[in-house]
N, C-alpha and C positions, 0 to 999 in steps of 0.2 A: 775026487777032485775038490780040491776046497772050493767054497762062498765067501761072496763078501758081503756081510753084515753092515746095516746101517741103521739109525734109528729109521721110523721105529721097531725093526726087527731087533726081538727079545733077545737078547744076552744074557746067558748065568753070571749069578751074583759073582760065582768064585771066577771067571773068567778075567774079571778085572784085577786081583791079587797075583794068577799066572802073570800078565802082561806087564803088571806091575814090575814085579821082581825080573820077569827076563828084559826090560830094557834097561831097568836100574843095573845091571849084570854089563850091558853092552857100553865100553868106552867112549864112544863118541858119542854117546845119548844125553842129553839133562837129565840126567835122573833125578832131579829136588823136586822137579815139581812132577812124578809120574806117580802119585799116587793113585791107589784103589778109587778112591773117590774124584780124583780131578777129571781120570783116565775116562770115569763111568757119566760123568756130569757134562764132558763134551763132544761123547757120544750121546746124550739125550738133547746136547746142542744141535746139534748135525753139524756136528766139526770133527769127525772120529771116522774110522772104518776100522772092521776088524774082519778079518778071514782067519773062517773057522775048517774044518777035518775033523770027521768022525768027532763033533761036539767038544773038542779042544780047540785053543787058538795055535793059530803058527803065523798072523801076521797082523801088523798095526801101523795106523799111519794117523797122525793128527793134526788141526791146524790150530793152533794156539793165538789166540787173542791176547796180542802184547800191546795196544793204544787202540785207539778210537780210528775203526776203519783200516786195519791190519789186523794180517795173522801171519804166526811164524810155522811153516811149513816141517812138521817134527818129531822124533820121536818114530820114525818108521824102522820095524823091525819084522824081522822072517828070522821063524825058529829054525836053525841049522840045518835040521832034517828035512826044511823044504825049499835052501838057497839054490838056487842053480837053475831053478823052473822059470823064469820070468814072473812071480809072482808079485812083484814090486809094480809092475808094470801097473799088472790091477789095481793096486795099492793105491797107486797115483792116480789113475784113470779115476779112480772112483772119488778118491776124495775132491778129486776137482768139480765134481757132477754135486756135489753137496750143496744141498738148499741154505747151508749155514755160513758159507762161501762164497755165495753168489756176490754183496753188497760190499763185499772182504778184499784188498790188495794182500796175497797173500804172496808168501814171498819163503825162502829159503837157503840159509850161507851153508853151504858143504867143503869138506876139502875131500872127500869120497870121491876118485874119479869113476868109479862106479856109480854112484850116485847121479853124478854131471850127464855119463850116456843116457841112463834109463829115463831123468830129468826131460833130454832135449826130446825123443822120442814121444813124449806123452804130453808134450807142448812148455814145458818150461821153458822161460828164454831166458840166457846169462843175458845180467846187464852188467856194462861197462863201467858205466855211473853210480858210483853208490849212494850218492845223494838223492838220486831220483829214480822211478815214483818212489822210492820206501826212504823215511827221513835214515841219516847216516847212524842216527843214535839206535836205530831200531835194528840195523842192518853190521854194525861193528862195534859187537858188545865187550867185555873183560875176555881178553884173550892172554894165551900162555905166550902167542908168540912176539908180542910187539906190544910196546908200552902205549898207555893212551893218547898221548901227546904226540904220538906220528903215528896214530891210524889212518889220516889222512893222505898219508903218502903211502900206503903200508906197500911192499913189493910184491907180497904174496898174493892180492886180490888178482883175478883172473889169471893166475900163475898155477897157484898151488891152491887157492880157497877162492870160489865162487858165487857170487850171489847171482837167486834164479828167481824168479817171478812167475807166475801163473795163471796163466787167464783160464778164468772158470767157463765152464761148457754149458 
């Protein structure tokens, strides 16, 4: 059964270049900023979780510091071999329990409707409002689908892409 790792439980060095490349691999992921070193530096934030199996990773979740008193909820990935288990669940559960998150409006836009369930279940709430609590610039950033000058209206918010919030435990 996998663990999930937190600071400060030890991490191998190399575990950060797997995680690295399998979410830079995954489409809906940021990959610019998931480097080896960002990955490992906000795990020694307490901004990170990692679950581990037999001392490989097979899942990740981070909350990224985008301004002063925000973080963006991201970056969550399960290795193939172990999608279907509910291990997301944990994923979320735990990183909400993060001492690096407590002081944090941490927040999360998805259009995964998988995402959206496992979200509500572990206390995420969709907000309505994208202006509030999370400023709209932090919440509807360069997207493919809609130009910036009508993100304001955009149709797809709570349709097809969701912002979630999370209150930490």
């Amino acid at each position: 059964m996998p663990t999930i790792h937190t600071h400060p439980s030890s991490v191998p060095d190399h575990v950060w270049d797997i995680i690295s490349v399998a979410t830079t691999a995954e489409p809906k992921i940021d990959s610019t900023r998931n480097t080896p070193e960002n990955l490992k530096g906000l795990y020694q934030r307490h901004l990170a979780v990692v679950l581990m199996a037999e001392g490989e990773p097979v899942g990740f979740i981070a909350a990224w510091p985008v301004e002063d008193g925000f973080a963006e909820i991201g970056s969550i990935w399960i290795r193939s071999d172990h999608r279907g288990r509910g291990l997301s669940h944990k994923l979320y559960d735990a990183v909400a329990g993060l001492r690096g998150i407590k002081e944090l409006v941490a927040f999360g836009v998805t259009t995964n409707p998988i995402s959206v369930h496992v979200g509500k279940r572990v206390g995420l709430t969709i907000v309505d409002d994208w202006s509030r609590p999370v400023p709209m610039h932090l919440t509807c950033g360069p997207c493919e689908l809609i130009a910036l000058a009508d993100q304001a209206t955009c149709p797809k918010r709570g349709t097809s892409c969701w912002l979630r919030v999370m209150k930490p435990k």
